[in-house]
VEXKE-219387 format. One line per field, with one value per residue: y, x, z of N, C-alpha, C in turn. Coordinates in steps of 0.05 Angstrom, whole numbers, always signed. Layout:
BEGIN
ny: [Y|...]
nx: [X|...]
nz: [Z|...]
cay: [Y|...]
cax: [X|...]
caz: [Z|...]
cy: [Y|...]
cx: [X|...]
cz: [Z|...]
END
This chain:
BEGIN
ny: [+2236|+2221|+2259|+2296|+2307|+2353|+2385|+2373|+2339|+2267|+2225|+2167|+2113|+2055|+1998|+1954|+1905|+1866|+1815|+1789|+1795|+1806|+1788|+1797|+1850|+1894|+1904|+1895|+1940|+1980|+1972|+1983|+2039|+2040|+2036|+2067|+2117|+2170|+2151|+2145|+2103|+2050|+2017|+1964|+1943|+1883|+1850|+1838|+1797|+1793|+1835|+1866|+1916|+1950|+1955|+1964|+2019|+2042|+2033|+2065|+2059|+2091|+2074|+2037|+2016|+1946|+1922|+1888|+1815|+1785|+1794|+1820|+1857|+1887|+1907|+1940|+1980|+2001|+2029|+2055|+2097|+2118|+2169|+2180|+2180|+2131|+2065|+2016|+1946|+1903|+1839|+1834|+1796|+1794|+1761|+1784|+1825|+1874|+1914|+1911|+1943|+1999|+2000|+1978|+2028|+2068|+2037|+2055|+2106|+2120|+2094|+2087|+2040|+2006|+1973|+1939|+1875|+1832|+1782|+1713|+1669|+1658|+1656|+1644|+1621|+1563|+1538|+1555|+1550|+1491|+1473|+1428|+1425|+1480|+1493|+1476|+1497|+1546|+1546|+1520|+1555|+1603|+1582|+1568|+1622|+1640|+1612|+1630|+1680|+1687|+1703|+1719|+1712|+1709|+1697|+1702|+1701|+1728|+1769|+1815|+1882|+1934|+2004|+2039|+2107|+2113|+2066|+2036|+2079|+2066|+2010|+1959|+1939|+1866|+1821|+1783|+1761|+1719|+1726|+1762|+1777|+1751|+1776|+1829|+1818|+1791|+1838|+1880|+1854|+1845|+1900|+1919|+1944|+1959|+1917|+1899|+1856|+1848|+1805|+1779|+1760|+1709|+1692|+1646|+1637|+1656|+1618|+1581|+1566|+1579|+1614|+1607|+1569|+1502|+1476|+1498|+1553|+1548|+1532|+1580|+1605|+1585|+1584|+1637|+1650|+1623|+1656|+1703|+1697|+1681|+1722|+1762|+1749|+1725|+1706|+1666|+1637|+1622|+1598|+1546|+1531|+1519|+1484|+1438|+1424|+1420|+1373|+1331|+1332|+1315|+1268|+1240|+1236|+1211|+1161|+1150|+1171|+1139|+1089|+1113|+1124|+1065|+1030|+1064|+1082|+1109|+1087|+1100|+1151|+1178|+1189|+1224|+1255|+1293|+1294|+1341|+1374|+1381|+1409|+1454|+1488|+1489|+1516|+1565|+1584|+1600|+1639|+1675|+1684|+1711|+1760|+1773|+1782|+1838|+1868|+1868|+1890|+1938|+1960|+1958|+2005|+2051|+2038|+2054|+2112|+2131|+2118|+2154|+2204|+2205|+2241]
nx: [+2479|+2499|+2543|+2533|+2568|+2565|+2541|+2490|+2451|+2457|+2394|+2368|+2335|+2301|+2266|+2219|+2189|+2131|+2099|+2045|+2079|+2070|+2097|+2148|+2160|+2153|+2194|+2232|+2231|+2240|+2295|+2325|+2320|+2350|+2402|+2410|+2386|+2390|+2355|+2294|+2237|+2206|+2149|+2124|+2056|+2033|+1980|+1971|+1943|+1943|+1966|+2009|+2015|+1993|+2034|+2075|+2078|+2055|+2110|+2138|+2143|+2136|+2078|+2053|+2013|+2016|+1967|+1972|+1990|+2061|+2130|+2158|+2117|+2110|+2172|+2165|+2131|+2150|+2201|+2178|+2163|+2194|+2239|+2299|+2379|+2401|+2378|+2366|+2350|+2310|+2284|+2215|+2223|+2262|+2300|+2349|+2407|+2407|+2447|+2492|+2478|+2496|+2536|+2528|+2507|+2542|+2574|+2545|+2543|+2593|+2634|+2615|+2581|+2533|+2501|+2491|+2507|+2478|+2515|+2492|+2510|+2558|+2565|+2530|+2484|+2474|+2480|+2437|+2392|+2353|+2327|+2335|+2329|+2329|+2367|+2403|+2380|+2389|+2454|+2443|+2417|+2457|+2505|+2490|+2476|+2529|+2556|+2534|+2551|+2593|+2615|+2630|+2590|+2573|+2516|+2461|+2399|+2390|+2351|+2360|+2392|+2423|+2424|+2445|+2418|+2410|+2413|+2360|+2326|+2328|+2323|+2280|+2229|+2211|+2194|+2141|+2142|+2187|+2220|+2252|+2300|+2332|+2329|+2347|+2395|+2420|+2411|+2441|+2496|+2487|+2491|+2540|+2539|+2560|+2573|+2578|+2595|+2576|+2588|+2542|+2506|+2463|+2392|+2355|+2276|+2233|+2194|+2204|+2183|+2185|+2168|+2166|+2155|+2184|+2187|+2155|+2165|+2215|+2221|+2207|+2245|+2281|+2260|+2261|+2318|+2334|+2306|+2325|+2375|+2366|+2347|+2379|+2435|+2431|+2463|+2497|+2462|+2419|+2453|+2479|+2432|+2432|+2473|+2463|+2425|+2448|+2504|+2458|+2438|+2483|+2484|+2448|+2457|+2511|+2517|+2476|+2495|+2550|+2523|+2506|+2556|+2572|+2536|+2506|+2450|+2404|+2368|+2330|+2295|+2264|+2293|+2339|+2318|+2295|+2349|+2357|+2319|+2334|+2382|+2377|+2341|+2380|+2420|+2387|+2370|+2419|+2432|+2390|+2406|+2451|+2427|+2390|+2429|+2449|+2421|+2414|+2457|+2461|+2425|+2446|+2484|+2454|+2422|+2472|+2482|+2421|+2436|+2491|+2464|+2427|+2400]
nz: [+2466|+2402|+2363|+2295|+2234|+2224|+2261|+2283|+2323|+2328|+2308|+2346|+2335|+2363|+2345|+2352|+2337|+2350|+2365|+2406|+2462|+2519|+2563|+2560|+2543|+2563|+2608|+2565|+2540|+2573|+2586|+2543|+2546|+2581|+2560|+2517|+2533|+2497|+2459|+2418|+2429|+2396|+2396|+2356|+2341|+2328|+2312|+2371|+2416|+2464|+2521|+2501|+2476|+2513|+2555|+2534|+2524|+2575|+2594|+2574|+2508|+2446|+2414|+2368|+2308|+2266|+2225|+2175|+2182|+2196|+2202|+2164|+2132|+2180|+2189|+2135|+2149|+2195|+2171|+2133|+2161|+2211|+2215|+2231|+2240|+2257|+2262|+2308|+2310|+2344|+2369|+2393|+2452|+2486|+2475|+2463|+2483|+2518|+2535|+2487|+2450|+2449|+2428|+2374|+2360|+2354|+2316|+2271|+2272|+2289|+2256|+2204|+2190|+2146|+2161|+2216|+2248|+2297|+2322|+2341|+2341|+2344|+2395|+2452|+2421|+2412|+2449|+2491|+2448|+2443|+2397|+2360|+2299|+2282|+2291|+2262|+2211|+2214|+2210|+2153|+2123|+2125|+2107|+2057|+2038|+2047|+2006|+1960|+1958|+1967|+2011|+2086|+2128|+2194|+2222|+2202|+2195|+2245|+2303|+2313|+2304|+2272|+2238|+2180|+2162|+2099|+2089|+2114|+2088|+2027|+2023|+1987|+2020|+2004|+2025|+2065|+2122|+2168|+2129|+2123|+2144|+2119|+2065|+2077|+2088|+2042|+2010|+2026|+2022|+1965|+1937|+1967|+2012|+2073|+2121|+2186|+2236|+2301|+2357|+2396|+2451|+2468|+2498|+2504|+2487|+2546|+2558|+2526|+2478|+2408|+2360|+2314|+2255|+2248|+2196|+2167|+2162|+2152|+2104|+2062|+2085|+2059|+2006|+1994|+1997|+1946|+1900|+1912|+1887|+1839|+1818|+1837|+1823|+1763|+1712|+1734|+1760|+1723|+1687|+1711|+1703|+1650|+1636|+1669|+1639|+1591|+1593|+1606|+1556|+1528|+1553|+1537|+1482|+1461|+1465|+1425|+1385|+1378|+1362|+1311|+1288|+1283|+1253|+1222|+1219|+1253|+1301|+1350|+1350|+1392|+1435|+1416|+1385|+1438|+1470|+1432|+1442|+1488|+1499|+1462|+1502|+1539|+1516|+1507|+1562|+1579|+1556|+1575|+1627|+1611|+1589|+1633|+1667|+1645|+1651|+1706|+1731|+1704|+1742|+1782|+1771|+1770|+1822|+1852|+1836|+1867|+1918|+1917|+1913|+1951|+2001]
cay: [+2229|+2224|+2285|+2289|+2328|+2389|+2384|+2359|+2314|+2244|+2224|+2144|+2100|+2037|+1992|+1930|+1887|+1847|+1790|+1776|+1785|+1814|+1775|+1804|+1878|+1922|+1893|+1898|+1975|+1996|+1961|+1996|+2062|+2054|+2034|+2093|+2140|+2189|+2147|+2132|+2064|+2040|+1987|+1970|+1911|+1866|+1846|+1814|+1793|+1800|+1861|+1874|+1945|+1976|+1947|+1972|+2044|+2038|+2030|+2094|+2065|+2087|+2048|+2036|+1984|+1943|+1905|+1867|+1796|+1784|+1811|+1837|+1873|+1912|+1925|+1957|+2002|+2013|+2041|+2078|+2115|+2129|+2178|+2174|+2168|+2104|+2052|+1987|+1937|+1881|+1831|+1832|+1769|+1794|+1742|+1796|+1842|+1900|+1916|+1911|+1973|+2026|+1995|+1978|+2051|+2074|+2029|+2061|+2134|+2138|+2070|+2085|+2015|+2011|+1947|+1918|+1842|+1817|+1751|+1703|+1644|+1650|+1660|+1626|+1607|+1529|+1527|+1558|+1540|+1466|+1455|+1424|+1433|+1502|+1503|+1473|+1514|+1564|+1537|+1515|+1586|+1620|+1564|+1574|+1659|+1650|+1605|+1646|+1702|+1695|+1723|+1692|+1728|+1686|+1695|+1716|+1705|+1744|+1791|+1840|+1899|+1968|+2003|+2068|+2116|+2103|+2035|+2039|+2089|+2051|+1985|+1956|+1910|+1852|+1804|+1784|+1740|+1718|+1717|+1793|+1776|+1734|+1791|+1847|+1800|+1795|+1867|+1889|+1847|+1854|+1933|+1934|+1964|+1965|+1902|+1898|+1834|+1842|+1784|+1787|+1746|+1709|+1679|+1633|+1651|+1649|+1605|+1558|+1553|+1588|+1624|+1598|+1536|+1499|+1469|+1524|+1582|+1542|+1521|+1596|+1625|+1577|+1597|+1667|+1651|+1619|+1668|+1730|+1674|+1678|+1754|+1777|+1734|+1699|+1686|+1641|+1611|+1607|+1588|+1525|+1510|+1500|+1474|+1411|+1404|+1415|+1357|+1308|+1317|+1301|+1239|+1225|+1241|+1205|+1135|+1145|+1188|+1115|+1078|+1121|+1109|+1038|+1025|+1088|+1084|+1126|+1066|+1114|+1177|+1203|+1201|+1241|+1287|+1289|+1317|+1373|+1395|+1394|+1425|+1487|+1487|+1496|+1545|+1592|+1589|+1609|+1673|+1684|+1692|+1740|+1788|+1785|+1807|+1855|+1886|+1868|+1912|+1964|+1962|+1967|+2026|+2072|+2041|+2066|+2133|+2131|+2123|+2174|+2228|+2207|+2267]
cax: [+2475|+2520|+2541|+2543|+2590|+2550|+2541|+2477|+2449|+2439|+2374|+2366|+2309|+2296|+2246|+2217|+2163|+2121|+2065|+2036|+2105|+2069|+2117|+2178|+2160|+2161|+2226|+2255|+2230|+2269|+2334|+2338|+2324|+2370|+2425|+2400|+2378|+2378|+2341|+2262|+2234|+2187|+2148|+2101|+2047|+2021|+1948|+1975|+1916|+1947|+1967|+2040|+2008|+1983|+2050|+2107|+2067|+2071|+2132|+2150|+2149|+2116|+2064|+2052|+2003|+2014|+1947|+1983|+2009|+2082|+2150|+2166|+2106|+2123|+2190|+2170|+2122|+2167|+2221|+2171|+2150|+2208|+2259|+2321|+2396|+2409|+2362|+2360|+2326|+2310|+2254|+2210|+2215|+2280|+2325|+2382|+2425|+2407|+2473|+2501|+2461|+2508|+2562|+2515|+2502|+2571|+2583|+2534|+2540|+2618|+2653|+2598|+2565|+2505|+2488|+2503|+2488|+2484|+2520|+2480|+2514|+2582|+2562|+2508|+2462|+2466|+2471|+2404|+2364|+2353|+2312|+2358|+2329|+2324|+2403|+2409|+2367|+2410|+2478|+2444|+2418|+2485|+2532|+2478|+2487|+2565|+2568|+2530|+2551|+2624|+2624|+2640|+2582|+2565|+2504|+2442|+2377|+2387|+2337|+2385|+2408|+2429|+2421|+2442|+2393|+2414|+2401|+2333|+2302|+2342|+2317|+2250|+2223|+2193|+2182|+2119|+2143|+2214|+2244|+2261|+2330|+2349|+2324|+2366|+2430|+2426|+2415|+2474|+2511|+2494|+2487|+2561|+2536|+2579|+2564|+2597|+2589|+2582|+2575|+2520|+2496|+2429|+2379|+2330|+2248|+2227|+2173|+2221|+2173|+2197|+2143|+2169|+2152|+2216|+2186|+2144|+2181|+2241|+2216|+2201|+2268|+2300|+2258|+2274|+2342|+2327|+2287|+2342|+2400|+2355|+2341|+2411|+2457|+2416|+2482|+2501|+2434|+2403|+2483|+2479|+2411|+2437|+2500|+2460|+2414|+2470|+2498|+2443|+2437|+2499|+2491|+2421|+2467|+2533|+2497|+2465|+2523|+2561|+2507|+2500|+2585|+2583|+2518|+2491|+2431|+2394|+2348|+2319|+2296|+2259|+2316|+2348|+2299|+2288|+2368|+2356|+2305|+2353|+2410|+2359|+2333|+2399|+2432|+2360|+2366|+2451|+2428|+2371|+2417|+2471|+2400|+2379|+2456|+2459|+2400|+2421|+2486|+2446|+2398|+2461|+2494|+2425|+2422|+2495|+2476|+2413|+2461|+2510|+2444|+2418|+2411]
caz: [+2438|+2384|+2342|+2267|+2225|+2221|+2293|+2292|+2351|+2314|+2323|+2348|+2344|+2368|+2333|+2359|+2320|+2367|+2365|+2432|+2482|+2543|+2583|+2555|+2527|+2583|+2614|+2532|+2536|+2598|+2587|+2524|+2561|+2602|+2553|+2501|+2545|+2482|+2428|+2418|+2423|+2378|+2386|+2333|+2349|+2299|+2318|+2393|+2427|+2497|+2527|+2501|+2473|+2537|+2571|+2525|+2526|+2600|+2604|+2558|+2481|+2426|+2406|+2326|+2299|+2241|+2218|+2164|+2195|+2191|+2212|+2137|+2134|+2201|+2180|+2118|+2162|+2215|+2157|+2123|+2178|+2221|+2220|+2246|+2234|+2268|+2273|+2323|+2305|+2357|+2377|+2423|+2459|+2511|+2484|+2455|+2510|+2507|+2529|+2458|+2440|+2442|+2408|+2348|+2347|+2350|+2293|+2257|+2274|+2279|+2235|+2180|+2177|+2144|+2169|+2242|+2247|+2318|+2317|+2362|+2325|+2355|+2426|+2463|+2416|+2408|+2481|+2498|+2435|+2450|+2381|+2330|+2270|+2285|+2296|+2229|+2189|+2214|+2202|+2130|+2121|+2126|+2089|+2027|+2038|+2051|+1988|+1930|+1953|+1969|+2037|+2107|+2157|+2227|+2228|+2180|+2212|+2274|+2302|+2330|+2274|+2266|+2201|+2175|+2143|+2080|+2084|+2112|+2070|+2000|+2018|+1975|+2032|+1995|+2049|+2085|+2145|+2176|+2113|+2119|+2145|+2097|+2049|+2085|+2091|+2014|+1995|+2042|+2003|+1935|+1940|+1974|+2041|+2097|+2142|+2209|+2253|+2334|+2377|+2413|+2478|+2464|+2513|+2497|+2508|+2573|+2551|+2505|+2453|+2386|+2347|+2285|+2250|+2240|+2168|+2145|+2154|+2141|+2066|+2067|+2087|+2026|+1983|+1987|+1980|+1920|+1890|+1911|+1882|+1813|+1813|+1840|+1809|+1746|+1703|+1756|+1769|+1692|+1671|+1721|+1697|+1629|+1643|+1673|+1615|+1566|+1602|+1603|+1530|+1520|+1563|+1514|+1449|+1458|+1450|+1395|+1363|+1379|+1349|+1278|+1270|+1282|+1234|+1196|+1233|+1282|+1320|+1364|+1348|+1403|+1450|+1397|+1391|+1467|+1473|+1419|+1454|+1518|+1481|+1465|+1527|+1557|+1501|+1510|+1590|+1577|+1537|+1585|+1647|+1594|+1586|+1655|+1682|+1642|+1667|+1741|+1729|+1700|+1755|+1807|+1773|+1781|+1854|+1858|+1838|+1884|+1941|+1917|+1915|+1982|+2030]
cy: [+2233|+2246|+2277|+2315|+2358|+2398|+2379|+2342|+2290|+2232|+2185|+2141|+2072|+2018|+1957|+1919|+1868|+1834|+1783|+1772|+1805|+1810|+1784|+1838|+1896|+1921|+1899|+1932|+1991|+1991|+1981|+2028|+2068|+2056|+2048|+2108|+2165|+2175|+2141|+2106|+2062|+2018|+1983|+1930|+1906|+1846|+1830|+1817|+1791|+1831|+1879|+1907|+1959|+1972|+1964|+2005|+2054|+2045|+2048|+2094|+2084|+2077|+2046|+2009|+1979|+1919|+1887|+1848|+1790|+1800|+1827|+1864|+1899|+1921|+1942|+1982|+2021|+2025|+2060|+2103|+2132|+2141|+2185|+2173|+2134|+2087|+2025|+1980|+1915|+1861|+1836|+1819|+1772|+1759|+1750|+1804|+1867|+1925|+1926|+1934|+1991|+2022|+1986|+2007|+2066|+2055|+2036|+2086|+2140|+2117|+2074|+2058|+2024|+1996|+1933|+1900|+1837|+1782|+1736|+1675|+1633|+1656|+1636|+1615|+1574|+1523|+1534|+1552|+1513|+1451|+1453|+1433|+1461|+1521|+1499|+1481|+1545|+1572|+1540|+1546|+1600|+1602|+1573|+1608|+1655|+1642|+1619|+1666|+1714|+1711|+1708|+1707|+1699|+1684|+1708|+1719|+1716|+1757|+1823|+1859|+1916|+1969|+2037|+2080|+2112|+2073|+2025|+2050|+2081|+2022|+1975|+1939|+1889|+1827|+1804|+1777|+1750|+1714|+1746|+1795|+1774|+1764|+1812|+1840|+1809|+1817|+1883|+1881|+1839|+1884|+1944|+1944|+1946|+1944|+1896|+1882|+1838|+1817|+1793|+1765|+1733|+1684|+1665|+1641|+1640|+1624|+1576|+1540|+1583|+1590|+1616|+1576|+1523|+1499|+1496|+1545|+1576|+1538|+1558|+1615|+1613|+1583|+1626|+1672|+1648|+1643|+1695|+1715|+1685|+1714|+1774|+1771|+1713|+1694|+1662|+1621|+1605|+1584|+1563|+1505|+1496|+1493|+1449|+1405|+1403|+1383|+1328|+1303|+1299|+1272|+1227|+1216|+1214|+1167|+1128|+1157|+1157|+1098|+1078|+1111|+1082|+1025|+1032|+1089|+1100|+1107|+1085|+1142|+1197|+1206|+1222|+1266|+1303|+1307|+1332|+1391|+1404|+1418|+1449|+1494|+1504|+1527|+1567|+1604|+1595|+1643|+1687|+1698|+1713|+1762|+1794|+1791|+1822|+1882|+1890|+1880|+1938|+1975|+1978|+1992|+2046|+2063|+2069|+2101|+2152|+2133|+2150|+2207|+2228|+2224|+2254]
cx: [+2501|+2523|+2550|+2551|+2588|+2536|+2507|+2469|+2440|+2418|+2373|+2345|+2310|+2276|+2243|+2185|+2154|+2089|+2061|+2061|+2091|+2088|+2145|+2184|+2167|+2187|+2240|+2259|+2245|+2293|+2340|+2341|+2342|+2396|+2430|+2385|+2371|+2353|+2307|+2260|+2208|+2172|+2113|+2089|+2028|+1994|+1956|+1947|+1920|+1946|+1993|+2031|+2007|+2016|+2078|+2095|+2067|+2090|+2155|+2154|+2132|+2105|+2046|+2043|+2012|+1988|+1958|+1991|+2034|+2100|+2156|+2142|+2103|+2147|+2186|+2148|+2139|+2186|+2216|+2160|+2164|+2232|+2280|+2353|+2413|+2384|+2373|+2338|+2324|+2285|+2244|+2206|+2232|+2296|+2348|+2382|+2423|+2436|+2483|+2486|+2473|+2533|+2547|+2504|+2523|+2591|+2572|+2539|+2574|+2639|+2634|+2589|+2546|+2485|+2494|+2489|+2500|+2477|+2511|+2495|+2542|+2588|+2559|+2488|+2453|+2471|+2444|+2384|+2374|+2332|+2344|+2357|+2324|+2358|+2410|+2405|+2384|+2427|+2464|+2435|+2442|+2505|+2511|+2489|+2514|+2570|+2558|+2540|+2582|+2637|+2627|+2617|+2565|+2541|+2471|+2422|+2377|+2368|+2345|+2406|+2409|+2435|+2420|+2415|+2389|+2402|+2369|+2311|+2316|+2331|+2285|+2247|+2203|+2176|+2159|+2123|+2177|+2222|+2258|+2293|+2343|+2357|+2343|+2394|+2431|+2423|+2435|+2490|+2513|+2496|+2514|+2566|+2551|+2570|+2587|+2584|+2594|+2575|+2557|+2504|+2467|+2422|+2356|+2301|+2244|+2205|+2188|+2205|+2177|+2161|+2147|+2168|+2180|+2207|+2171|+2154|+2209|+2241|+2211|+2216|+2279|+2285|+2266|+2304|+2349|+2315|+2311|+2366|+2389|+2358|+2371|+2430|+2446|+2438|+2493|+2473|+2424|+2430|+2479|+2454|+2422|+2462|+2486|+2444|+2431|+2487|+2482|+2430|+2452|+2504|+2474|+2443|+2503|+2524|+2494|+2487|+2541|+2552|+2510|+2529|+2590|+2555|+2498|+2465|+2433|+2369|+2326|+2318|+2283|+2281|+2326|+2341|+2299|+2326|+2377|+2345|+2321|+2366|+2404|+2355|+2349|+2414|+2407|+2364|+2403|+2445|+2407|+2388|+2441|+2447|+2394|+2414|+2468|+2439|+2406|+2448|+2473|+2436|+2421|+2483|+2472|+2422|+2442|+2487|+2448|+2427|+2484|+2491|+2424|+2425|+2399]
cz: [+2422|+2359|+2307|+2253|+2222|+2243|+2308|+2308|+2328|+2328|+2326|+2345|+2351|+2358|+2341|+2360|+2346|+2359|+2394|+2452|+2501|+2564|+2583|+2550|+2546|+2601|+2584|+2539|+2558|+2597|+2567|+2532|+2573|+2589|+2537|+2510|+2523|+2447|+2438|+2409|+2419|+2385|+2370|+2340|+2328|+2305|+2343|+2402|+2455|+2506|+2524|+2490|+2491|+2553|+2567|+2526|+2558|+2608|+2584|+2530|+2471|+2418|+2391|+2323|+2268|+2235|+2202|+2179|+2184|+2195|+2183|+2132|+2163|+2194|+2154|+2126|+2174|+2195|+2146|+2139|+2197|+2218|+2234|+2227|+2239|+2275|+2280|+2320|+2327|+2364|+2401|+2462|+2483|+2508|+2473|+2482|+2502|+2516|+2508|+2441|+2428|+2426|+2375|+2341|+2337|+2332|+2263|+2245|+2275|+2258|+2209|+2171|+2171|+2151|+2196|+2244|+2273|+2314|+2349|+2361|+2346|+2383|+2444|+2457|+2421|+2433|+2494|+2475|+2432|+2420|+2356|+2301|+2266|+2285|+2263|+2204|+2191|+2205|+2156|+2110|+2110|+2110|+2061|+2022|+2028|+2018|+1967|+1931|+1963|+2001|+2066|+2136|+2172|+2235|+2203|+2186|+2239|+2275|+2307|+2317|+2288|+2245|+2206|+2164|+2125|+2075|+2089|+2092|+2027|+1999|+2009|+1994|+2010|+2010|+2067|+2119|+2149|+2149|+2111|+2126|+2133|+2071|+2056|+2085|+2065|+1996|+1997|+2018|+1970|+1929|+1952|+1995|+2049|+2112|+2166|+2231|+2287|+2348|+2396|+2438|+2473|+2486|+2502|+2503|+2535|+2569|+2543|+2479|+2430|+2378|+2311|+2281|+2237|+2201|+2154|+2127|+2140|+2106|+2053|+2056|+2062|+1998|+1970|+1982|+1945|+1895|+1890|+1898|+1847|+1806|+1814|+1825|+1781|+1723|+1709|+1756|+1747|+1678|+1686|+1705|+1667|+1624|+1651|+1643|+1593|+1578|+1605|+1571|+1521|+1522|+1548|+1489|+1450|+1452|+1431|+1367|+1358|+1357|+1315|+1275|+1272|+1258|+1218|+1200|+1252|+1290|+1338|+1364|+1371|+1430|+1430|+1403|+1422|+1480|+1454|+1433|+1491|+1519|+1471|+1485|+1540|+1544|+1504|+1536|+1597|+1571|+1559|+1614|+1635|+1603|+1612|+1678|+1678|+1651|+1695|+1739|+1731|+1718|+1788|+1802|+1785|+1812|+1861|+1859|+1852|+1909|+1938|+1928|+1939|+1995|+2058]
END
């Protein structure tokens, strides 16, 4: 195990959310044994209706139900429940390496990340997952992240983390489903934490059918971008909104502005009218994104000093 400054043994855990992977669990639960011989492995099952419970217990986890459906609602069990200084997070499906284990702990426990993202992106992914729109939602995933938020990470939907303590017991999960990634990518990085990118080796399911719906979950995951885009950053996102309708008044008003200097008339008034009410619209939803970033400042010094008073 790995020692901490006060010579402490750090304690590991392992945590791995599962829906119905009999086929994969008890093979996941020994690799990791063998590659963290000192940490506990978790695995917490979410109403499977096979036998991945009796299997991964078997085969030496722990074995933690979550009745809620969805991966968000197990991670915010699994966080609230386990203690630890280092947590791995992985699926249960046996298509990370478990390999890559000990170096996501030892980025945790001695480089101080608070966040390890196993990059699947810049490996082997788009050679073993053979669904496209599944590659693309990916790619479009991470170019939306990289672009609001100024940052350049390879990968964002992975299943395959490590996460300080800090970061576990600081994070509000709000997520029901797969959008929990997305949600952790963008707290990392509005909150400042420490993110440190490993490549990571990924295999496709043995099965080769994906448990995720490309459109569902996909309309899903962008919404939640959307939605953390509005809440995190709403100068940016209310400022655009009225930046277009300021904009399409203008394009209502310049007409008729034409119009009144060439014949002292106004012909049409409810265009008129129609870009005042833009032209409010847009100046209300300008001031509305000032008030709500000054609150989202506010909100990230008191984090800040949450983090500073973390024991």
């Amino acid at each position: 195990m790995q020692e901490k400054s006060n010579n402490r043994i750090a304690k590991v855990a392992v945590l791995i959310p599962c829906f119905n992977e009999e086929t994969s669990i008890a093979k996941e639960v020994i690799d990791f044994k063998s590659v963290l011989p000192e940490a506990d492995i978790y695995v917490y099952d979410n109403n499977s209706t096979d036998c991945t419970a009796e299997l991964a217990a078997e085969a030496g986890a722990f074995v933690r139900n979550e009745p809620l459906q969805g991966k968000g609602n197990v991670v915010r069990r699994m966080f609230r429940e386990i203690q630890a200084d280092c947590y791995v997070m992985v699926d249960g499906d046996g298509t990370y390496d478990p390999a890559d284990a000990p170096a996501f702990v030892h980025a945790v426990l001695d480089e101080q990340a608070d966040m390890v993202v196993g990059d699947r992106l810049s490996t082997t992914y788009f050679n073993e997952n053979k669904r496209p729109f599944h590659n693309a939602g990916n790619c479009l995933v991470r170019n939306l992240i990289n672009s609001f938020w100024k940052t350049d990470l390879q990968d964002i939907m992975t299943g395959y983390r490590a996460f300080s303590r800090r970061f576990v017991k600081l994070f509000p999960v709000m997520s029901s489903h797969f959008e929990i990634e997305t949600e952790m990518t963008v707290h990392a990085l509005d909150k400042r934490f420490f993110i440190k990118t490993i490549p990571t080796q990924y295999a496709d399911r043995a099965s080769g059918e994906s448990k995720l719906n490309t459109y569902k979950d996909g309309l899903k995951v962008l919404k939640t971008i959307f939605l953390l885009f509005e809440e995190f950053r709403p100068l940016l996102f209310f400022g655009a909104i009225a930046l277009l309708m300021l904009l399409l008044a203008l394009i209502l008003f310049i007409p008729i502005l034409v119009e009144f200097l060439k014949i002292g008339l106004v012909p049409r008034f409810p265009t008129l009218f129609c870009a005042g009410f833009l032209a409010i619209a847009g100046v209300m939803s300008f001031f509305t994104g000032v008030c709500l970033d000054v609150l989202v400042r506010k909100h990230r010094k008191d984090y800040e000093l949450e983090v500073v008073n973390f024991q």
